[in-house]
KOLPA-809295 format. One record per atom (N, C-alpha, C, CB): residue in one letter; atom name; z, x, y. Coordinates in pm, 1 decimal. Glycine has a CB too. Layout:
<rs>
R  residuo  atomo        up      east     north
R        a     CA         Z         X         Y
...
</rs>
This chain:
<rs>
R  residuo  atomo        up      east     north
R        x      N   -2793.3    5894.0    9667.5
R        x     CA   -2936.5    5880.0    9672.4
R        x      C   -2991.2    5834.3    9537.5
R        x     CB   -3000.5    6011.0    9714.3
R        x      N   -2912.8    5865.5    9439.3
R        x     CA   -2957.3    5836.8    9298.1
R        x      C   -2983.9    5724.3    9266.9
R        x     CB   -2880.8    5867.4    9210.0
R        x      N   -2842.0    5638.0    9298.9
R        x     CA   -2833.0    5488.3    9283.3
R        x      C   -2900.9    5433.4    9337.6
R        x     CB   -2738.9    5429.7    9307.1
R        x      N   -2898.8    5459.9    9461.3
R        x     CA   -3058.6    5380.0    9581.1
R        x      C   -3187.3    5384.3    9477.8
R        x     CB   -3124.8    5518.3    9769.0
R        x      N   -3201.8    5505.2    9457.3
R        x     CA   -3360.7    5472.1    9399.4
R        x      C   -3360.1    5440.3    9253.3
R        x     CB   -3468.8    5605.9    9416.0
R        x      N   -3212.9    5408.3    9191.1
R        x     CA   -3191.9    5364.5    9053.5
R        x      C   -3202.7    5202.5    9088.9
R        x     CB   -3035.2    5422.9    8978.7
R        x      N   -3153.2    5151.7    9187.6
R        x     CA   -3145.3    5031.1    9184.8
R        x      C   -3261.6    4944.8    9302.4
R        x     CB   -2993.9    5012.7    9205.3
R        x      N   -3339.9    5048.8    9305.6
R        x     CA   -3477.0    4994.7    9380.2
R        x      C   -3546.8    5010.6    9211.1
R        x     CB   -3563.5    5120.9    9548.8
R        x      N   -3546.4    5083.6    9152.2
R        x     CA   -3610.0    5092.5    9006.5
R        x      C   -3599.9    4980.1    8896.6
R        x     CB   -3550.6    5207.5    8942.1
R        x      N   -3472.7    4916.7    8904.7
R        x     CA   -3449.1    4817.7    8869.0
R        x      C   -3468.1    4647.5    8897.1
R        x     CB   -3373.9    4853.4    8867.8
R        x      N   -3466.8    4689.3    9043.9
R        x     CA   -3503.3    4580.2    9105.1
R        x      C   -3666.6    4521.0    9114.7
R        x     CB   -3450.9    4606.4    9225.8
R        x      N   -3738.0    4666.7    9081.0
R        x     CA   -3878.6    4634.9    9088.9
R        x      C   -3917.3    4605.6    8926.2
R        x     CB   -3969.0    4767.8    9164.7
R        x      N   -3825.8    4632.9    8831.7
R        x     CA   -3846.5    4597.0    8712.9
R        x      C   -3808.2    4477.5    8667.6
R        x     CB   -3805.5    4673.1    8647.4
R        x      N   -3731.2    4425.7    8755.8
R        x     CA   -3663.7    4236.3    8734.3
R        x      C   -3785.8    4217.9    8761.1
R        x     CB   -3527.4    4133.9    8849.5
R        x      N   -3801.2    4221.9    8894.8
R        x     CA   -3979.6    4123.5    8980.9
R        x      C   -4096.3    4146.9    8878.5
R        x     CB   -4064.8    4220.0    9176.5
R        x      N   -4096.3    4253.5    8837.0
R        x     CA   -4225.0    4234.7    8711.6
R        x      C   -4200.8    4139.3    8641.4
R        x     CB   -4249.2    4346.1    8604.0
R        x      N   -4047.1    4170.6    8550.6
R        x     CA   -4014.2    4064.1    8427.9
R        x      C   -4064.4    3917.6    8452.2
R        x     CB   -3848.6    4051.5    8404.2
R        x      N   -4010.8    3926.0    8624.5
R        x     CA   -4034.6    3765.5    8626.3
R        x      C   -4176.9    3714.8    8662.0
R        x     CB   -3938.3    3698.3    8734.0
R        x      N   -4198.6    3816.8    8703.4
R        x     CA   -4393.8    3740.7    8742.1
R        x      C   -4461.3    3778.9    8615.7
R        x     CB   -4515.5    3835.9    8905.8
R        x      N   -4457.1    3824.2    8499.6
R        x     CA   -4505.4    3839.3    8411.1
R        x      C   -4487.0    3721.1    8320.1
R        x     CB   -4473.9    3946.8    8378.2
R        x      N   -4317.6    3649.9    8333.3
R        x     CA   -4264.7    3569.9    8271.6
R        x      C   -4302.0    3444.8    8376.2
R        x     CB   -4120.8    3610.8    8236.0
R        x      N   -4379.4    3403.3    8437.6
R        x     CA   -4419.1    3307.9    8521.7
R        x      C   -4542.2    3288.2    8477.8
R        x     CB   -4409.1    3334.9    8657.0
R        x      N   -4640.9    3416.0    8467.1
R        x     CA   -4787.7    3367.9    8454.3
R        x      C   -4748.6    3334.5    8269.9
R        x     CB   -4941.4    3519.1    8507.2
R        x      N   -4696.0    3378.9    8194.7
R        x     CA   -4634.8    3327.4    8071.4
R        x      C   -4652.5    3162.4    8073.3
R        x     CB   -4471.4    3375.3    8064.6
R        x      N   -4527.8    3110.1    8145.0
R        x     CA   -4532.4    2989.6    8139.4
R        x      C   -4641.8    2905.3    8165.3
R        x     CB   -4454.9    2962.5    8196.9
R        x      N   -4735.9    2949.6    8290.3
R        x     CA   -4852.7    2925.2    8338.1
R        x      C   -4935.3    2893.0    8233.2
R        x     CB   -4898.3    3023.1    8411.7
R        x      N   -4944.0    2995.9    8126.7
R        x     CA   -5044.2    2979.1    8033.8
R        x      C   -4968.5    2899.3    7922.8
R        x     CB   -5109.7    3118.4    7987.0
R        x      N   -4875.9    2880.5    7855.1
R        x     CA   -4830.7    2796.1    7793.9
R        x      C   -4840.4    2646.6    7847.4
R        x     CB   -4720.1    2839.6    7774.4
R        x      N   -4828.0    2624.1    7965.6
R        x     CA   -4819.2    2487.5    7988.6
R        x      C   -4995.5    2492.6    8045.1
R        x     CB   -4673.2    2433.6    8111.2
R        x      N   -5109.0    2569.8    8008.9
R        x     CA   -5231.6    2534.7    8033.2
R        x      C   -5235.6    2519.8    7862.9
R        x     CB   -5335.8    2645.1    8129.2
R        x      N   -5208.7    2574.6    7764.3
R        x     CA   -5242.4    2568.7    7662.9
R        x      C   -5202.5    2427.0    7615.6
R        x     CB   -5201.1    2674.8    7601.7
R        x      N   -5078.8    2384.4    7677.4
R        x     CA   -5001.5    2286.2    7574.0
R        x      C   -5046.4    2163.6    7698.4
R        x     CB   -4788.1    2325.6    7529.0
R        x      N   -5150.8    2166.4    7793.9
R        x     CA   -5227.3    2057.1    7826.6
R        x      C   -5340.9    2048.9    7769.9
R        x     CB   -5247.0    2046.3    7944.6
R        x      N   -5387.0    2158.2    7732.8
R        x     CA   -5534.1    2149.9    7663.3
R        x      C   -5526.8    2092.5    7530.0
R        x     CB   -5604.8    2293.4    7646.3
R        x      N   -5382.0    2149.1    7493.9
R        x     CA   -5406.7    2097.7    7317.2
R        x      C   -5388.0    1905.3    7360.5
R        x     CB   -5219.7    2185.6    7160.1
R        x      N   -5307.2    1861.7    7415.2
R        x     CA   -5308.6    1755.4    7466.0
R        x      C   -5425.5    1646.4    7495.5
R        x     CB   -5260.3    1788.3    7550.5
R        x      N   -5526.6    1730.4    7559.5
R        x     CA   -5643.9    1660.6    7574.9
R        x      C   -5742.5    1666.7    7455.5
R        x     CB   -5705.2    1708.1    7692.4
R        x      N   -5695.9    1781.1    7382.6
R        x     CA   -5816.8    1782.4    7234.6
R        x      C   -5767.9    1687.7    7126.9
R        x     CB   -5829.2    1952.4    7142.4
R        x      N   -5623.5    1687.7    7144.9
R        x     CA   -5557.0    1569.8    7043.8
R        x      C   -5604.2    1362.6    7127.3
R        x     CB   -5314.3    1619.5    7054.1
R        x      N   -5615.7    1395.8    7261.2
R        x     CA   -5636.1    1235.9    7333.1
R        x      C   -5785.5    1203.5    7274.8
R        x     CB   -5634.8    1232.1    7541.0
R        x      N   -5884.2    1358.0    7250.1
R        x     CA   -6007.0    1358.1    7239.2
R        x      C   -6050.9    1290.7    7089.1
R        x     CB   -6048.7    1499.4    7265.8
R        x      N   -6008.4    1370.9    7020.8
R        x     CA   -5968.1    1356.7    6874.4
R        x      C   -5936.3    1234.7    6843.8
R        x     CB   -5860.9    1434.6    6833.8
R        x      N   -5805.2    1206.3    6895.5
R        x     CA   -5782.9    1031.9    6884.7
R        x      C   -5858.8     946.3    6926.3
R        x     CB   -5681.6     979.8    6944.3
R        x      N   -5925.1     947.3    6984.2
R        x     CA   -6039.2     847.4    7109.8
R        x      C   -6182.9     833.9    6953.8
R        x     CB   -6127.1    1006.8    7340.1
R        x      N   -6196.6     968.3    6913.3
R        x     CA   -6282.6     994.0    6814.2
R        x      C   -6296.4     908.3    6680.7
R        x     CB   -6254.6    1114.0    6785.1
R        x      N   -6108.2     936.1    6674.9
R        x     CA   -6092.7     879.1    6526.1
R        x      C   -6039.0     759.5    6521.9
R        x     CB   -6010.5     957.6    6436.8
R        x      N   -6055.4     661.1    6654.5
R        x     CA   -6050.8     525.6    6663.9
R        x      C   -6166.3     488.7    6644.4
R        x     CB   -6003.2     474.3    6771.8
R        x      N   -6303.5     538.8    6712.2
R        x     CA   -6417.7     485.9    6731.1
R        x      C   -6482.9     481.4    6610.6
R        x     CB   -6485.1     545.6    6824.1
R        x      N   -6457.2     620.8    6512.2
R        x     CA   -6531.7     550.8    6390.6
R        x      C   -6439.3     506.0    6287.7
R        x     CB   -6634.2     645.2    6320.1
R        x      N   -6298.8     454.7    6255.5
R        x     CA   -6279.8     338.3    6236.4
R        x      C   -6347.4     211.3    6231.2
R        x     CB   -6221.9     332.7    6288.3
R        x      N   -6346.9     180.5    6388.8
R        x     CA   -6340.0      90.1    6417.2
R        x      C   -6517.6      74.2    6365.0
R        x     CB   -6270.1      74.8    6555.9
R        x      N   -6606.8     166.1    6379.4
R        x     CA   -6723.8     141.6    6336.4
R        x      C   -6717.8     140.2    6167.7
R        x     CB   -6817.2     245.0    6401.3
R        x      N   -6643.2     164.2    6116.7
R        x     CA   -6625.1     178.4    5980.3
R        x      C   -6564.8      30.2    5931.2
R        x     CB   -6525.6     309.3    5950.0
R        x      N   -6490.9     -15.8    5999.2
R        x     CA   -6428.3    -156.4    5977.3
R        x      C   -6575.5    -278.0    6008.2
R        x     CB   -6272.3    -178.1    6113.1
R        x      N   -6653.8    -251.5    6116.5
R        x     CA   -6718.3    -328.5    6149.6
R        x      C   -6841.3    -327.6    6008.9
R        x     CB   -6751.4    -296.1    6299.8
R        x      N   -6876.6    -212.9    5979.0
R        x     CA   -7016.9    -180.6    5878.8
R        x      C   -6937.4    -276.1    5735.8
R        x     CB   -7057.0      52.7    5836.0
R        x      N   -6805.3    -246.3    5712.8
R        x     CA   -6746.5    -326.0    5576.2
R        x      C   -6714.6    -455.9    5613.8
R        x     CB   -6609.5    -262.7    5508.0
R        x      N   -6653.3    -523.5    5752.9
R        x     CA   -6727.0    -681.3    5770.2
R        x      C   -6838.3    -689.7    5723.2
R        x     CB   -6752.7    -735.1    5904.2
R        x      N   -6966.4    -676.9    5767.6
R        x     CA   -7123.9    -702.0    5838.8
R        x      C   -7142.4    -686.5    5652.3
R        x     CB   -7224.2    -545.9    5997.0
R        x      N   -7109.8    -596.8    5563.8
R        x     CA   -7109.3    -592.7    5447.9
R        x      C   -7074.8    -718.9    5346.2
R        x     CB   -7040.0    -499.2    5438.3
R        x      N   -6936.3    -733.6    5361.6
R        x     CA   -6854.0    -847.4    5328.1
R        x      C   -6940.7    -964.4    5311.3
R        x     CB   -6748.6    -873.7    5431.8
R        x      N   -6961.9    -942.1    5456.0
R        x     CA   -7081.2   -1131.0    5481.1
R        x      C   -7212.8   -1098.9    5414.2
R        x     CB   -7146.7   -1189.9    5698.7
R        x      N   -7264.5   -1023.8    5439.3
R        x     CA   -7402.3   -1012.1    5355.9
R        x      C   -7372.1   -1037.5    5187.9
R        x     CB   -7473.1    -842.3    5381.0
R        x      N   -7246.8    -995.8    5131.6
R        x     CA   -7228.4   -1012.4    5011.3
R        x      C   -7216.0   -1134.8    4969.5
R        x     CB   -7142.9    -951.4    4977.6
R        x      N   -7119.2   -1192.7    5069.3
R        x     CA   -7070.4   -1368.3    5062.2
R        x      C   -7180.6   -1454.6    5044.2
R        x     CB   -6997.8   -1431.1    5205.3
R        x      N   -7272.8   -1408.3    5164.8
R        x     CA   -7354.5   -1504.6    5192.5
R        x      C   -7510.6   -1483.9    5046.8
R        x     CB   -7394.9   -1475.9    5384.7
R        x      N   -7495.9   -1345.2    5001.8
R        x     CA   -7592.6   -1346.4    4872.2
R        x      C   -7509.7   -1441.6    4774.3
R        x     CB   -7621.3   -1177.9    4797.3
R        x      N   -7399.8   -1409.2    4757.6
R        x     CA   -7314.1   -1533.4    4632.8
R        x      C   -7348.4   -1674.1    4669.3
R        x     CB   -7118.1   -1534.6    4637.4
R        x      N   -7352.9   -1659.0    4801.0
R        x     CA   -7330.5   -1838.0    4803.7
R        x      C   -7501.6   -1882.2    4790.1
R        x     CB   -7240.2   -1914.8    4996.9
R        x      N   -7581.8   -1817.4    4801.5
R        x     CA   -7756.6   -1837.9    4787.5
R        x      C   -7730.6   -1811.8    4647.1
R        x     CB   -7889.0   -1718.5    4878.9
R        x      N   -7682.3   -1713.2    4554.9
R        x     CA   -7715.3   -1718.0    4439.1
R        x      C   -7660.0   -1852.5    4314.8
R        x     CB   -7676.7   -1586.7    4413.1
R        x      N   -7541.6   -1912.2    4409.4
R        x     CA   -7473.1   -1998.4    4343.8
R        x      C   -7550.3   -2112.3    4402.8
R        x     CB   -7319.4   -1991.8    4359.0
R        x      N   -7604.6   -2089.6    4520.7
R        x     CA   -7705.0   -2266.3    4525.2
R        x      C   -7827.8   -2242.3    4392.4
R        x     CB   -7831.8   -2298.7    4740.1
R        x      N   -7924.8   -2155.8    4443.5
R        x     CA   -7975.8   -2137.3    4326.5
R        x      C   -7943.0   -2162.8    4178.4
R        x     CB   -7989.2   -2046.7    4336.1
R        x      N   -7811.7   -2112.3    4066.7
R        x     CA   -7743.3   -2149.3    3984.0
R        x      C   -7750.9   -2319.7    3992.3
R        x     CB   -7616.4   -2078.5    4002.2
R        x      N   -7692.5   -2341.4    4082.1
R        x     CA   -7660.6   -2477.4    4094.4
R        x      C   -7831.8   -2601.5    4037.3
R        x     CB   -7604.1   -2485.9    4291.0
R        x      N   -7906.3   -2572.6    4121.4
R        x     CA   -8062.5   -2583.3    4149.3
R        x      C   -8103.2   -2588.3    4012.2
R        x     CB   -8138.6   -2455.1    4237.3
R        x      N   -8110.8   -2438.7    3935.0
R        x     CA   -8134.0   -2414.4    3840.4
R        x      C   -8049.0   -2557.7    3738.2
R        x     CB   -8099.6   -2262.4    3834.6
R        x      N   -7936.0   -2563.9    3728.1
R        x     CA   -7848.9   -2667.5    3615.0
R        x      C   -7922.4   -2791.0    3680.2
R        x     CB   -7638.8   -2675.0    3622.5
R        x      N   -7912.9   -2778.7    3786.8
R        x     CA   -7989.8   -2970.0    3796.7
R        x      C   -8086.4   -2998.3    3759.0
R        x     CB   -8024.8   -3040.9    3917.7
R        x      N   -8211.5   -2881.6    3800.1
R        x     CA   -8329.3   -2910.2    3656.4
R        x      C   -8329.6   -2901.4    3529.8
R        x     CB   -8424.6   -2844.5    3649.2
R        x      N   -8272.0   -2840.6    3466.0
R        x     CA   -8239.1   -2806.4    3357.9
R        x      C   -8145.3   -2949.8    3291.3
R        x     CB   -8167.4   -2663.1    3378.7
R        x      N   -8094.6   -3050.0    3354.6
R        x     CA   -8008.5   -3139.0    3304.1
R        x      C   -8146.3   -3238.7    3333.9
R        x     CB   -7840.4   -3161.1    3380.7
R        x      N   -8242.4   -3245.0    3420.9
R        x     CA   -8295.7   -3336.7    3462.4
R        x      C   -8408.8   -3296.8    3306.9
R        x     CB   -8338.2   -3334.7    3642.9
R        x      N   -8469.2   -3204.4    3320.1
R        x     CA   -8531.3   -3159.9    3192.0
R        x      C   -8485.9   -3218.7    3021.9
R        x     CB   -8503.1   -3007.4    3201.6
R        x      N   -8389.8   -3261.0    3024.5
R        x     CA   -8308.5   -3249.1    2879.6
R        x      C   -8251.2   -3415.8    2914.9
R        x     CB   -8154.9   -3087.0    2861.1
R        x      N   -8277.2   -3457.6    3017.5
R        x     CA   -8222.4   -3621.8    3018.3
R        x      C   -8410.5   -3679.0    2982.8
R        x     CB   -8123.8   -3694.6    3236.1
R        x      N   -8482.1   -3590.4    2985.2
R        x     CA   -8615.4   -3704.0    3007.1
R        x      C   -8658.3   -3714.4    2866.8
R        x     CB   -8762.1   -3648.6    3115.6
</rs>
């Protein structure tokens, strides 16, 4: 009679182990999808302002170019009167 209810005792202590060790996994593989989607999130994030960060230092670039190249017509403008001044 001992063993009977030693090994019904045991047997009901496997079935815990394992449904305890099931909802375990359950939550590990909810955790290690979530971290998944906060890292897809994250990445999605830290493309977009890049990519807005790349665009503001173009749009920059040209505004700079395009002041040099007005300041060098000007320059330019400037020496042609200045030669036209000093030829008369």
């Amino acid at each position: 009679m001992r063993k009977i209810v030693l090994a019904a005792a045991v047997a009901g202590a496997a079935l815990t182990l394992a449904a305890c060790s099931e909802k375990t996994e359950d939550a590990a593989t909810e955790a290690a999808d979530s971290a998944m989607a906060d890292a897809e999130t994250n990445m999605d994030a830290a493309t977009d302002a890049a990519t807005d960060a790349a665009t503001d230092a173009a749009a920059a670039a040209t505004d700079a170019a395009s002041d040099a190249a007005d300041a060098a017509t000007d320059a330019a403008a400037a020496a042609t009167d200045a030669a036209s001044e000093a030829a008369k």
